[in-house]
C-alpha positions as CSV (number, residue, x, y, z in Angstrom):
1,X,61.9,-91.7,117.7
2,X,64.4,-90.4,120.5
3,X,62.7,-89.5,123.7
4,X,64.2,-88.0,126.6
5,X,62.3,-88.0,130.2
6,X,62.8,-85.0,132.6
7,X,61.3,-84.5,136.5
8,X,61.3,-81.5,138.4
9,X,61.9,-82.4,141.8
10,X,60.4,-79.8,143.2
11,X,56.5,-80.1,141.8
12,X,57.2,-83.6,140.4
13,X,56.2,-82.4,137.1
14,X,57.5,-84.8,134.0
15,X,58.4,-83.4,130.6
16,X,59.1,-85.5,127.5
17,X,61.7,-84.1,124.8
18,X,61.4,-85.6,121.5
19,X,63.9,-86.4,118.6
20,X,67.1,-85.9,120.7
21,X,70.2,-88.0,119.6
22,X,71.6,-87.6,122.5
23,X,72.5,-90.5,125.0
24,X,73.6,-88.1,128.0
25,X,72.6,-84.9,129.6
26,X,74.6,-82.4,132.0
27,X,74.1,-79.6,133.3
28,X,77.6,-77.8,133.8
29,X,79.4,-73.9,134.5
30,X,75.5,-72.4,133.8
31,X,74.9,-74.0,130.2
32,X,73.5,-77.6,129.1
33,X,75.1,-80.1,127.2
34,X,73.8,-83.1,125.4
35,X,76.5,-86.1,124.6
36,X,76.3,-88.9,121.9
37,X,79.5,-90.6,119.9
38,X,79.6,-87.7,118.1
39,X,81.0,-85.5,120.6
40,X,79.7,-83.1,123.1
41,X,77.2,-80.2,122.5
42,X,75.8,-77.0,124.1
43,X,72.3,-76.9,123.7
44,X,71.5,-73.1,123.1
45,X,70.4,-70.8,120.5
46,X,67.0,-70.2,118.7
47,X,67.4,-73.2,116.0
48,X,68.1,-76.6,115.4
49,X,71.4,-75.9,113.1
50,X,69.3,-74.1,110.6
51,X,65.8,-75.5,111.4
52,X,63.3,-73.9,113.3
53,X,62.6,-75.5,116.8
54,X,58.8,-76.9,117.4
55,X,58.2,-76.6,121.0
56,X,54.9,-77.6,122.6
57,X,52.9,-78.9,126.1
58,X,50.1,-80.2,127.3
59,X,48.6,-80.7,130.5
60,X,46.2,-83.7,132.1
61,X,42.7,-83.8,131.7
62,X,40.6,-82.6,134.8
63,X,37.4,-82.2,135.5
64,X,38.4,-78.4,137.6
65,X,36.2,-80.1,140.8
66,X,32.9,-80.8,138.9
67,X,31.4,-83.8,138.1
68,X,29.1,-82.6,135.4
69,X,29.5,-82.4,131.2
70,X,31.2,-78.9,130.4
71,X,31.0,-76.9,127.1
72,X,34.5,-75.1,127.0
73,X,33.7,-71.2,126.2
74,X,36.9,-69.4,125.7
75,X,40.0,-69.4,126.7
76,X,42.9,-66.9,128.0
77,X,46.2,-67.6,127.7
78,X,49.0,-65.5,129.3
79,X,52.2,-65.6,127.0
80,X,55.0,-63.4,126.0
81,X,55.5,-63.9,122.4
82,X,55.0,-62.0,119.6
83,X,54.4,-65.5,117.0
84,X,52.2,-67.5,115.4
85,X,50.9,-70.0,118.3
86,X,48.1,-73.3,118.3
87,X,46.6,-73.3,121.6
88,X,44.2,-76.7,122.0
89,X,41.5,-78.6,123.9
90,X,42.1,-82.1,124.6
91,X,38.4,-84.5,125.5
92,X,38.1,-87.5,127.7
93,X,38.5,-89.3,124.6
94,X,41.6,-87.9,123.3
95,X,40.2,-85.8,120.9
96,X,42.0,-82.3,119.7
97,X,40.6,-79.3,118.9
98,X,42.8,-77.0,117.4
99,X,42.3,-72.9,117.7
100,X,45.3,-70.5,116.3
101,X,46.1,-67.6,118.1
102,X,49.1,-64.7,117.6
103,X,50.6,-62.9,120.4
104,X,51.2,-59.7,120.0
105,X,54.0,-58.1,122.2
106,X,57.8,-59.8,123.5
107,X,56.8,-58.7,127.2
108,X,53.6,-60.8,128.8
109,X,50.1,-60.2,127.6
110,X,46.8,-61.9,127.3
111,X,45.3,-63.2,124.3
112,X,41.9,-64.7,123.7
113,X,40.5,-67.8,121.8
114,X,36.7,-68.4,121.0
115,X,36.1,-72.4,121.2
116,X,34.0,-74.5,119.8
117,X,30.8,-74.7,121.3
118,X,30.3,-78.7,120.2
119,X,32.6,-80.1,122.8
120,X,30.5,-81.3,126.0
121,X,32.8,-83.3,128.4
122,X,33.3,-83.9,131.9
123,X,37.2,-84.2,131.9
124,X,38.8,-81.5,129.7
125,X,42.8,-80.9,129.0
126,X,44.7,-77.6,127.4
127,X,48.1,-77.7,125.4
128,X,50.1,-74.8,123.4
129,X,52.5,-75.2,120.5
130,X,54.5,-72.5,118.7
131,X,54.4,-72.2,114.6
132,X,57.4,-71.6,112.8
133,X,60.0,-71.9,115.9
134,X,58.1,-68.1,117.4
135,X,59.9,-68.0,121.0
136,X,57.3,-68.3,123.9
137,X,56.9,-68.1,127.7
138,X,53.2,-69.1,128.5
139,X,52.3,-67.6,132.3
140,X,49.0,-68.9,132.8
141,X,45.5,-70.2,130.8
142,X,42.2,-69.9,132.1
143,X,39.9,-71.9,130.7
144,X,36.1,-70.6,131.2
145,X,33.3,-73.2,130.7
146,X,29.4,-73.4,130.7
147,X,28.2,-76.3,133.3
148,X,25.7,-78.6,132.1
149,X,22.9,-79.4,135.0
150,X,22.4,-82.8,135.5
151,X,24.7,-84.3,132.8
152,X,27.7,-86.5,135.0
């Protein structure tokens, strides 16, 4: 597997692109281009040649400033979209849960997922993925829990 390693210098954020053949990068006259001994190539466009572009994050896991065991509730997740979309919860142990959810409208809205009410953890992470190449623009997720008393 190719794997390609971006920073943002301005928050320090890192981003990981997968399956790229490419050995070189530029950014040149407002487009990006990705080299390799086959030639040069703009990167642009909606597809892979013909196949449907998977696109995904995740974040870290946090504890959001409590120490205790939290039982994620529900989740809301600001995206402009109108596809078919995977939004998860990621445990302290690296376990996924999975939750599908379908935006509606191509300008920003809010959609809501129920969770699962069996995940208790103290350090909790969130990731999105699109199904089917759907374009998307996620704005923001809030992620509402239930503290547990007593439980570190």
């Amino acid at each position: 597997m190719n794997k390609t390693i971006v920073m943002n210098l301005k928050n320090l954020g890192v981003t990981e692109y997968e399956d790229f053949e490419f050995n070189s990068f530029c950014y040149f006259n407002g487009a990006y281009y990705g080299a390799n001994s086959s030639g040069i190539f703009m990167l642009e466009g909606d597809k892979d040649g013909t196949a449907n572009i998977d696109a995904s994050f995740k974040t870290g896991k946090t504890d959001i400033g409590i120490d205790n065991q939290k039982i994620p509730v529900d989740v809301y997740v600001t995206v402009k979209g109108d596809g078919g979309y995977r939004y998860k919860t990621l445990t302290g142990e690296n376990t996924e849960y999975f939750y599908d959810i379908h935006g509606r409208e191509k300008y920003p809205h809010t959609v809501k997922a129920n969770l699962s009410r069996g995940i208790k953890e103290r350090f909790i992470g969130t990731g999105f993925a699109n199904s089917n190449g759907s374009d998307f623009e996620v704005q923001s997720i809030k992620l509402n829990v239930d503290v547990l008393k007593g439980k570190k």
